[in-house]
N, C-alpha and C positions, 0 to 999 in steps of 0.2 A: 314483689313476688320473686320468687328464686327456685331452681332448683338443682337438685342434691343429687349427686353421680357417688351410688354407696358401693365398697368394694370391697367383699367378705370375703376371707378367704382360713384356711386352717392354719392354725398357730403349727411352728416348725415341729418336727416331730411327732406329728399325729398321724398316725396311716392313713393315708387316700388311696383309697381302692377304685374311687372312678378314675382319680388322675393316672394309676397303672393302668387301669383298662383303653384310656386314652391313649395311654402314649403307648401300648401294645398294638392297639390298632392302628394307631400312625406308621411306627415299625416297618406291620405285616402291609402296609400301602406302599411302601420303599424310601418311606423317611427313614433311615435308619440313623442318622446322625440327633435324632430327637434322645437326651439323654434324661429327662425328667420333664412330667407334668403334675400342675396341682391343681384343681377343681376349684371353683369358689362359686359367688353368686355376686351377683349384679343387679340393685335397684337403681332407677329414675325416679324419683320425687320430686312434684311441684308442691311446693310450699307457699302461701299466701301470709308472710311475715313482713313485715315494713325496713326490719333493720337485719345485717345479716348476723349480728351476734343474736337476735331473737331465734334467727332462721337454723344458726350453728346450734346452738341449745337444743333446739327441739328436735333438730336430727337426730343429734347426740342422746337423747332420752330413746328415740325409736330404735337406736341401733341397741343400747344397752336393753331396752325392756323385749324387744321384737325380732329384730332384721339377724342377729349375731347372737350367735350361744356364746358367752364369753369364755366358758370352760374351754372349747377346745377351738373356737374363733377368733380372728381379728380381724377389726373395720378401718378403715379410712374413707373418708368423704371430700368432695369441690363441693363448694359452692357456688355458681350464677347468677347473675342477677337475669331476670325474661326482660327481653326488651321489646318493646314492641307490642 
């Protein structure tokens, strides 16, 4: 068993209007040294695979078909093994 720490986030040059609205809001709190934010998404996956290239594979299929719009997304993932 293993699992999968996924981490989307918008390929460079795509407007983020929540990451401005973020880092507007940080701003107006009295962070004013915050000079850029960019939004993304974050999944946890446990995965019940035996090998981790079985485990990498299939993440890999979920992010391309599910987790990441490829058009204006990019993913990276860890893998773990659960111990215990």
């Amino acid at each position: 068993m293993f699992v999968a720490r996924v981490y989307v986030t918008l390929k460079t040059g795509v407007n983020d209007p929540q990451g401005l609205t973020i880092k507007g809001g940080l701003q107006q709190l009295g962070f004013e040294t915050v000079e850029d934010v960019r939004a993304g998404k974050f999944f946890e996956i446990r995965i019940n695979e035996e090998s981790k290239g079985h485990a990498s594979e299939a993440v890999g299929g979920m992010c391309e078909q599910l987790l990441a719009n490829k058009v204006i997304e990019d993913y990276r993932f860890e893998l773990q093994p659960v111990t215990g």
